[in-house]
Backbone bond lengths (Angstrom), bond angles and torsions (degrees), N, CA, C in turn:
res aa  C-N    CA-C-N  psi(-1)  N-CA   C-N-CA  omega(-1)  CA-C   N-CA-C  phi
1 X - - - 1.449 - - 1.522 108.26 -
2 X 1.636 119.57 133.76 1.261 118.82 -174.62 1.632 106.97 -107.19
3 X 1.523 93.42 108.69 1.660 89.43 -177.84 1.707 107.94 -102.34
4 X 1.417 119.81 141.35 1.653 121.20 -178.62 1.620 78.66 -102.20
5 X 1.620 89.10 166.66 1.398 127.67 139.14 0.862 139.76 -42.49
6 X 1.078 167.76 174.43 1.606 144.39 102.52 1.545 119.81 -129.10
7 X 1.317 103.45 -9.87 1.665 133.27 175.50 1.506 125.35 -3.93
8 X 1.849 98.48 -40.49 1.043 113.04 -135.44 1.784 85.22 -108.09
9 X 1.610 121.19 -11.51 1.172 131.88 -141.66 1.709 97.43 -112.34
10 X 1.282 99.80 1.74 1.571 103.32 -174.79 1.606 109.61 -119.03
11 X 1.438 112.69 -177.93 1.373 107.04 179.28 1.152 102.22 -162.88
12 X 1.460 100.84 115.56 1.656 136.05 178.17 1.108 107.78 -97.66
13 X 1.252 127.45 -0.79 1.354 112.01 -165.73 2.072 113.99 -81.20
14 X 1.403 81.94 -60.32 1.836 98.63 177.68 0.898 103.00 -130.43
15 X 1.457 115.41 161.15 0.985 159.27 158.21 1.412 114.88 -78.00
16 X 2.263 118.04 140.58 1.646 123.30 -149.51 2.063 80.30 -68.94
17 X 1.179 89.50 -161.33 2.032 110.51 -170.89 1.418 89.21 -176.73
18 X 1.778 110.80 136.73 0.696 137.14 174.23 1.974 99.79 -122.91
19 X 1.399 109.95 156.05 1.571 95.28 -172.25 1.362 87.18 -141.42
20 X 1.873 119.34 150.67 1.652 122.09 178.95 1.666 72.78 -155.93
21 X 1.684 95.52 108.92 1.384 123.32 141.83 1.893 77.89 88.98
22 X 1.122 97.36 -131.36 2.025 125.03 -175.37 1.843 100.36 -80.05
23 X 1.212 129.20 -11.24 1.236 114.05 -169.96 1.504 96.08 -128.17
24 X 2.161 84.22 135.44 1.707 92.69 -177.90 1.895 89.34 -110.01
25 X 1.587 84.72 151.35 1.841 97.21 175.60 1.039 85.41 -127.61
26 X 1.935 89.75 137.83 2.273 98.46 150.27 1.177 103.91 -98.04
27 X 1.228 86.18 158.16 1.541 121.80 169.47 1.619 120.68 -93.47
28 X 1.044 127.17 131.22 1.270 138.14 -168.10 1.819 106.16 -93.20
29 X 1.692 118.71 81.21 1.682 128.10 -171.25 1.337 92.45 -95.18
30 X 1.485 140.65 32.85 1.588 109.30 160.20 1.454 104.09 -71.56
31 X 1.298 100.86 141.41 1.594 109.98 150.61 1.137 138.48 -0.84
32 X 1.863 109.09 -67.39 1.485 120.27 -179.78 1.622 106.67 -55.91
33 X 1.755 99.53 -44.40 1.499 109.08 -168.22 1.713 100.88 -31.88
34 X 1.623 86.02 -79.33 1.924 85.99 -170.41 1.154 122.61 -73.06
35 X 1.361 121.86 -4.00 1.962 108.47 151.92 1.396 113.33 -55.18
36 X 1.188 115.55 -34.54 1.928 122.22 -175.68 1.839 110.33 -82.84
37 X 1.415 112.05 -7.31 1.697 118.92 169.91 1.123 106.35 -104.68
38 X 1.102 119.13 -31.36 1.986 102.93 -169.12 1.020 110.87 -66.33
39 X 1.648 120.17 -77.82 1.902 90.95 155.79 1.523 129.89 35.38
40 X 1.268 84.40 -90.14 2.082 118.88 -157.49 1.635 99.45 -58.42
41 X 1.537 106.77 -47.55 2.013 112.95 -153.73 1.538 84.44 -55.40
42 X 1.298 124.86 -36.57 2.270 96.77 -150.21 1.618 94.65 -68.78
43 X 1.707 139.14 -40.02 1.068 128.37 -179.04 1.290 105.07 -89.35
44 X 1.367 152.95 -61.05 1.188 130.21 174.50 1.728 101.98 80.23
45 X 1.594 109.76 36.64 1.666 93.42 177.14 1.268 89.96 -96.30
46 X 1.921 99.47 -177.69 1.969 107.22 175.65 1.179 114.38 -37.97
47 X 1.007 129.89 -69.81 1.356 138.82 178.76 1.915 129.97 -22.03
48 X 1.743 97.40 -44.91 1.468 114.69 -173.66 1.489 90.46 -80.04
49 X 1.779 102.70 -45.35 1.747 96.86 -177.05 1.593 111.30 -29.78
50 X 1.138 96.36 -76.95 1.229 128.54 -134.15 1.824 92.22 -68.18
51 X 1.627 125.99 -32.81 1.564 135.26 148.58 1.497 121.88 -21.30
52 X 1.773 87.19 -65.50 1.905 103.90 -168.89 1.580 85.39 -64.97
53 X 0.916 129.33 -33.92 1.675 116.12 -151.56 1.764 88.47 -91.17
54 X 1.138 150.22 -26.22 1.237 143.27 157.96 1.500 112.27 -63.60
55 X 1.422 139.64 -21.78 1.189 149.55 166.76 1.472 119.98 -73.74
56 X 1.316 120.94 -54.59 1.629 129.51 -164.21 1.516 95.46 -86.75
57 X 1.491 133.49 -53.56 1.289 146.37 -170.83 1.877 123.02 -93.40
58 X 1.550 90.34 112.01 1.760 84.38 -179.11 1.729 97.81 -56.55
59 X 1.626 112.44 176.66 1.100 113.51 149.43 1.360 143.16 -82.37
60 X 1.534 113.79 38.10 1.129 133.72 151.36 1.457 132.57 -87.98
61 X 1.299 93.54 -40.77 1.309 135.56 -171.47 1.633 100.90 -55.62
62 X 1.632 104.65 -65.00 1.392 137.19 -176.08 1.319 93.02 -66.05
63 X 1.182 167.59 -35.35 1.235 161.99 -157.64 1.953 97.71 -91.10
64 X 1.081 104.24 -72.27 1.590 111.85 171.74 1.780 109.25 -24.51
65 X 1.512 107.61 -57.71 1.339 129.41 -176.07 1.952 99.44 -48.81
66 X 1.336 94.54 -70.28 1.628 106.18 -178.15 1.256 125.25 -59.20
67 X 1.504 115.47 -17.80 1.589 123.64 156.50 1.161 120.80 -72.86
68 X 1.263 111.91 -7.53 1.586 108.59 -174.13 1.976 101.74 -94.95
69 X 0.968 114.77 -21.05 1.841 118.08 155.37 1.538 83.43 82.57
70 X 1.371 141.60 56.77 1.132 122.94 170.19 1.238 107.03 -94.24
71 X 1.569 100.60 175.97 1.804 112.26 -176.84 1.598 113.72 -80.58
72 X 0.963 124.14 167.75 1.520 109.02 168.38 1.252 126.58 -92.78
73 X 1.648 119.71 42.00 1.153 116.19 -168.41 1.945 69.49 -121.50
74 X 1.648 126.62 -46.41 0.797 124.90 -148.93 1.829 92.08 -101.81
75 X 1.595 125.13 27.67 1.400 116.63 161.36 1.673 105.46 -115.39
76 X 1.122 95.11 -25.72 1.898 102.18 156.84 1.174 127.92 -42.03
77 X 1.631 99.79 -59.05 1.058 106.18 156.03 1.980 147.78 -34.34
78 X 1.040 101.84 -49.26 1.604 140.35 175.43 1.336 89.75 -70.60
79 X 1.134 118.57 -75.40 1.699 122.14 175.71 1.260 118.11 -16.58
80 X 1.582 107.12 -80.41 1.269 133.75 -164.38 1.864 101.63 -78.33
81 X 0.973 121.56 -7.13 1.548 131.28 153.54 1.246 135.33 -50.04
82 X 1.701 89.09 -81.30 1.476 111.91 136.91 1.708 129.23 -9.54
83 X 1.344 132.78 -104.09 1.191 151.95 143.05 1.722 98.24 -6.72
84 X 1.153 131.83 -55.34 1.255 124.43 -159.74 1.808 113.14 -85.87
85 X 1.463 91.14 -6.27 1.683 115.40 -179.46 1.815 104.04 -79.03
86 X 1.494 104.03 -59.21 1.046 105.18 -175.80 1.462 119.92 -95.22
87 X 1.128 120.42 8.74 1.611 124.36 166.14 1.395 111.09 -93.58
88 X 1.601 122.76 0.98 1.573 108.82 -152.18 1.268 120.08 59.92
89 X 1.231 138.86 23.92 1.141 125.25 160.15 2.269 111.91 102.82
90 X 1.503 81.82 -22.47 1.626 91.28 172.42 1.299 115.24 -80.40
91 X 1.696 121.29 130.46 1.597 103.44 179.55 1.871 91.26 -139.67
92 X 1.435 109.84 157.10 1.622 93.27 -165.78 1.444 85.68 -77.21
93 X 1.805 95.78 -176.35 1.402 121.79 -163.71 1.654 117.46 58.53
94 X 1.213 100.04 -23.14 1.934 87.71 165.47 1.310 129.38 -68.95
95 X 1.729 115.88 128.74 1.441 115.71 -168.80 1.804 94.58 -77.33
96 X 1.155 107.27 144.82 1.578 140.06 172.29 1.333 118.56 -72.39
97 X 1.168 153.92 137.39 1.278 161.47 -167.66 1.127 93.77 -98.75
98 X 1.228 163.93 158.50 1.643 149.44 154.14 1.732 81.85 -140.65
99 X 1.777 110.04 125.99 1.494 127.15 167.84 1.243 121.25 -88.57
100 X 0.908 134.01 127.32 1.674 119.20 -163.57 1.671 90.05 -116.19
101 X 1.338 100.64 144.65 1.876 100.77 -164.13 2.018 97.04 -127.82
C-alpha cells in the first residue's frame, strides 16, 4: 500500500482573521463549519444569520463583533466577509463568470 504525506500541505496552525478598525476576529474554517452554512447562504433569513454567526464565530469572537454597535447593513457586512474568507471567496447562489479561452 502506497501511503503519501500531505502533512505538510495543511494548516493547523490558525485560524483566517478578519480585522475592522483595532480589532482582529477569527473565523472558525473547519470543514464541518461550512458544510453546516452552505445550506443557510441561499435564504439568509434572521434565523440562518444569526446560525452562521454561531458557527464561524466563537463566543468571544461574537462579543467583540456586538461591541462594536454596528448597523445591520454594516453586520452583514462582517457576515458576508466572514463566509467569503473561509470559502475562498465562493458562496452558493453566486453566478460564475465562466472564460472561455
Amino acid at each position: 500500500m502506497k501511503v503519501i504525506d500531505i502533512t505538510e500541505k495543511l494548516n493547523f496552525e490558525e485560524k483566517p482573521k478578519i480585522q475592522i478598525k483595532d480589532t482582529v476576529i477569527e473565523v472558525n474554517n473547519e470543514a464541518a463549519t461550512i458544510l453546516k452554512i452552505l445550506p443557510r447562504l441561499e435564504s439568509m433569513k434572521p434565523e440562518d444569520i444569526e446560525a452562521i454567526c454561531s458557527f464561524i464565530f466563537e463566543p468571544s469572537e461574537l462579543e467583540k463583533i456586538n461591541a462594536m454597535h454596528l448597523s445591520f447593513e454594516d453586520y452583514i457586512t462582517v457576515v458576508k466577509s466572514a463566509i467569503q474568507l473561509i470559502t475562498n471567496g465562493d458562496t452558493v447562489g453566486e453566478a460564475q463568470t465562466h472564460t472561455l479561452t
